[in-house]
N, C-alpha and C positions, 0 to 999 in steps of 0.2 A: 504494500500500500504506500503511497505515494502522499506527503503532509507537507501543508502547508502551515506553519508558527507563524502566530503577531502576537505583539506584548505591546498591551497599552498601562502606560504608569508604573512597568516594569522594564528592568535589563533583562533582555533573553540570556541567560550564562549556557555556556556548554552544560551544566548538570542539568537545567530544565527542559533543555532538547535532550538531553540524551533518555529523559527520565519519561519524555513524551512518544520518544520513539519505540522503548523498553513498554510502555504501556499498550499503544496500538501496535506490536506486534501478536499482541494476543491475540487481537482479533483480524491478522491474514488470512486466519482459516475462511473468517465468513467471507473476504471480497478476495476481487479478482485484483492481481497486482496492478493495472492501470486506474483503482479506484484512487482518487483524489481525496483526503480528508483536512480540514479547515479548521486547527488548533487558536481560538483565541484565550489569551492568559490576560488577567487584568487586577490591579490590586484597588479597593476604593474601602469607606466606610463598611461593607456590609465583611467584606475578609477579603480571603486569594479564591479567585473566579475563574474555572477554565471551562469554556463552550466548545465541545467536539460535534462539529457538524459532517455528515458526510452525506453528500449527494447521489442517489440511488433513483435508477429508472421509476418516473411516476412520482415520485418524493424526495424526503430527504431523512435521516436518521439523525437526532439532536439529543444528546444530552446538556446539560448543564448541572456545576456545583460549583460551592463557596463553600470555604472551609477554613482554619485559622490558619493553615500550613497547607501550600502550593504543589507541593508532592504528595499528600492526601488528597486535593482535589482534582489533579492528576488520574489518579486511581481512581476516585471514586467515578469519575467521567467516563472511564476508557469500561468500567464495572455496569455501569448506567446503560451504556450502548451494546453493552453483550446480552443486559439482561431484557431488556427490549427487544433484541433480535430472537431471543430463545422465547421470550412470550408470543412476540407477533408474527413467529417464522413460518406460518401458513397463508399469511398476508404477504409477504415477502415473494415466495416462491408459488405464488399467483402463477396459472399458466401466459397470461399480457406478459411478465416481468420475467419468464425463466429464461435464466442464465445472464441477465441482465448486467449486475455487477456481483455477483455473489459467486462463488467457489462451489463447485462440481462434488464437492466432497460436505461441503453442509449440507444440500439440497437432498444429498441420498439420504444424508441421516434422518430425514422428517417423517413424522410418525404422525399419521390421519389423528390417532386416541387422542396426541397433545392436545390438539383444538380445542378451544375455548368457545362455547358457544355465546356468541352475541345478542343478548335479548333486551329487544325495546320494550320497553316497561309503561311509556305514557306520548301520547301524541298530541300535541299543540296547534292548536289552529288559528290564526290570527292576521290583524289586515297591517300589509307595509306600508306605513303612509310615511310620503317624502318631506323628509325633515333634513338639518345638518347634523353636521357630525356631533358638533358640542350640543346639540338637542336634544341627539342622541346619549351622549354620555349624560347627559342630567335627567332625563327617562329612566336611563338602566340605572341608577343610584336612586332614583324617588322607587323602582321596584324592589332596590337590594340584590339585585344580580351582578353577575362578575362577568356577563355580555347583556350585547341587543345588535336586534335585527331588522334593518330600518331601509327605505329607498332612499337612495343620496338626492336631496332635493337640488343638484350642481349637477351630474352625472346620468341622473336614471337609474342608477347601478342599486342593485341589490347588495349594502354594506354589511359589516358588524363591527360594534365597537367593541371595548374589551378592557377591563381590568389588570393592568401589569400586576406582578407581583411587589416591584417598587411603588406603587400606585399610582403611578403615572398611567395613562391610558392609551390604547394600540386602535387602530385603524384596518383593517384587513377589506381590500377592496379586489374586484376580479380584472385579470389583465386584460389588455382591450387586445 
């Protein structure tokens, strides 16, 4: 697998690349070696941050963690993204997506029994009337929701807003 490191508010040192490489090699098994993975390290008030992203047919695979020590979050990241792939490895090895970026030798090991059955439990039904964004966000807070689902009154577009976990708030719009 193939890594790209950024460090914001950090020095990259040889030990935290080596320590990121030493991590994603666990998980070669699951990708094919031209897969791409997108290490960001960043240190702020909340601790040491490292976001492993990697780019897979149809999606992408993301963990995140913060932790008080950078080679814990390291771990915990590269842990995050295996255990992900071992829960949603029937989502993965979709027949659209086979062999897509993923290793010949995970795909055999899948087992139909693992499957987790996916059960919708309640269905909503409701009208999108075209508001803004920030309408939007003060809708979904007068509900007590951590989203909403509104038509962009600027776009037409079918939006949602969204609760960060910093509390700042996300925007998720469809690409034209």
């Amino acid at each position: 697998m193939k890594t790209t490191i950024t460090g914001r508010n950090i020095e990259l040192t040889d030990g935290l690349k080596s320590a990121v490489e030493d991590a994603l090699s666990k998980l070669d098994r699951y990708f094919r070696e031209d897969t791409l993975a997108h290490v960001t390290m960043s240190v702020d008030k909340a601790g040491q941050r490292v976001e492993l992203t990697i780019p897979v047919k149809g999606g992408i695979v993301r963990c995140e963690k913060t932790t008080d020590d950078m080679y814990v979050s390291i771990d915990a990241a590269s842990e995050g993204i295996e255990d992900q792939l071992t829960k949603y490895r029937h989502k993965l090895v979709d027949r659209a997506h086979k062999g897509a970026v993923l290793n010949a030798a995970f795909e055999e090991g899948f087992d139909e029994d693992e499957e987790e059955e996916i059960k919708i439990v309640r269905t909503k039904k409701f009208d999108l009337k075209p508001m803004y964004a920030e309408d939007a966000c003060a809708q979904m807070e007068l509900l007590g929701h951590s989203f909403f689902v509104f038509t962009n009154a600027e776009t037409d577009a079918v939006n949602v807003v969204y609760r960060r976990k910093n509390g700042s708030y996300g925007l998720i719009e469809p690409e034209e």
